[in-house]
C-alpha positions in Angstrom: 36.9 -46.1 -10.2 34.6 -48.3 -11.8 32.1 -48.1 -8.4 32.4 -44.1 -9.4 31.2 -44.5 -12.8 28.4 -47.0 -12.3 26.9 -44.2 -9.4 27.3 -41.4 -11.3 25.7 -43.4 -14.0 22.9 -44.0 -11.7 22.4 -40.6 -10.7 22.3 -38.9 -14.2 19.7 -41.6 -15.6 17.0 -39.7 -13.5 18.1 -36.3 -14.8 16.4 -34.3 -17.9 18.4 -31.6 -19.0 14.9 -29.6 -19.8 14.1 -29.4 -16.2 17.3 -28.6 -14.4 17.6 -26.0 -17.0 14.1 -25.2 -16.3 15.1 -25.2 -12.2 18.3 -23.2 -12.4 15.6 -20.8 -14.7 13.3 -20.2 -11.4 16.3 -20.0 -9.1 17.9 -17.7 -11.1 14.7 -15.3 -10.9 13.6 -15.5 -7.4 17.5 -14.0 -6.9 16.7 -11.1 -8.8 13.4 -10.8 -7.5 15.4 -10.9 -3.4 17.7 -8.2 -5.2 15.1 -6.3 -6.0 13.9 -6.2 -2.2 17.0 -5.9 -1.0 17.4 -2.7 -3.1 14.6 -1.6 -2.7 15.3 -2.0 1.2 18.4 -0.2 1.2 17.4 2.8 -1.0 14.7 4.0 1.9 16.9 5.4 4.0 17.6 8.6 2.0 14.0 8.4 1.6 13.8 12.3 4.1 16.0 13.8 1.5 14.1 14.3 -1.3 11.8 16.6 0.4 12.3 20.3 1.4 11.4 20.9 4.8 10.2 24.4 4.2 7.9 23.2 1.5 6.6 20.7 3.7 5.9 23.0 6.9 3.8 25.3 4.3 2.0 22.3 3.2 1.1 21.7 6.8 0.3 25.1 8.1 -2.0 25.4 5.4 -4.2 22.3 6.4 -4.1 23.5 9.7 -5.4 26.9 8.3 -8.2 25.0 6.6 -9.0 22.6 9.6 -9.3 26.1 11.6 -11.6 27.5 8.9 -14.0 24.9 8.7 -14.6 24.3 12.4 -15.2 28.5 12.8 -17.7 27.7 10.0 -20.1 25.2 11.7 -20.6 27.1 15.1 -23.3 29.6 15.2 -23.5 31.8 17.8 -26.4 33.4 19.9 -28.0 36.5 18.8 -27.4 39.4 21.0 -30.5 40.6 22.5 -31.8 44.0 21.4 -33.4 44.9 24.7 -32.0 47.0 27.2 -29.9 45.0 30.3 -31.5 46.6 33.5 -28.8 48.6 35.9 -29.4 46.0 38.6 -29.5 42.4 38.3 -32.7 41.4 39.6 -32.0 39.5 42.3 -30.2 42.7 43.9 -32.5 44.5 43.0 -35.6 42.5 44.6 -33.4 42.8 48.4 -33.1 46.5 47.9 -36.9 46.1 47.5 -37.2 43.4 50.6 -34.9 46.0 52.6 -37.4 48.7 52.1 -40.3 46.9 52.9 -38.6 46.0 56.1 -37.7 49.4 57.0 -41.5 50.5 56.6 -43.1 47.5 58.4 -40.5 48.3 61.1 -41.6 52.1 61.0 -45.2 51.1 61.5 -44.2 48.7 64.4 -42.9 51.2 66.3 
């Protein structure tokens, strides 16, 4: 028992109270600060409850509205032409003309 003694003896001759207290201080607040996260953790799974689901579709239509709005906004468009359009496009219109021509020089072949 003596051996005990003298070791224990030993041991504690190297130990200040002011700084195991001062350990058992820090360990003590890095546990509540890995409560904290673990709390913190935990409590994000009921995170989708606090919002209404109505609420939030509104929220989003109404962005989409404004997205929708501000592209229509940019785009300008051609101005429509205040001429007449002819009855014919031209290009049926030129081998109606090519046709004729045809028919008279084939006329004044014959």
């Amino acid at each position: 028992m003596g051996y005990a003694a003298q070791a224990m003896k030993k041991v504690h001759e190297n130990m200040d109270l002011n700084k195991i207290d001062d350990l058992m201080q820090e360990i003590t607040e890095q546990q509540d600060v890995a409560q904290e996260i673990s709390d913190a953790i935990s409590n994000r799974a009921a995170f989708g409850d606090d919002f209404d689901e109505d609420e939030l579709m509104a929220e989003l239509e109404e962005l989409e509205q404004e997205e929708l709005n501000k592209g229509t906004r940019d785009v300008r468009l051609p101005s429509v032409p205040s001429t007449s359009l002819p009855s014919r496009p031209a290009s049926t219109r030129k081998r109606a003309e090519d046709e004729d021509e045809m028919k008279k020089l084939a006329a004044w072949a014959s």
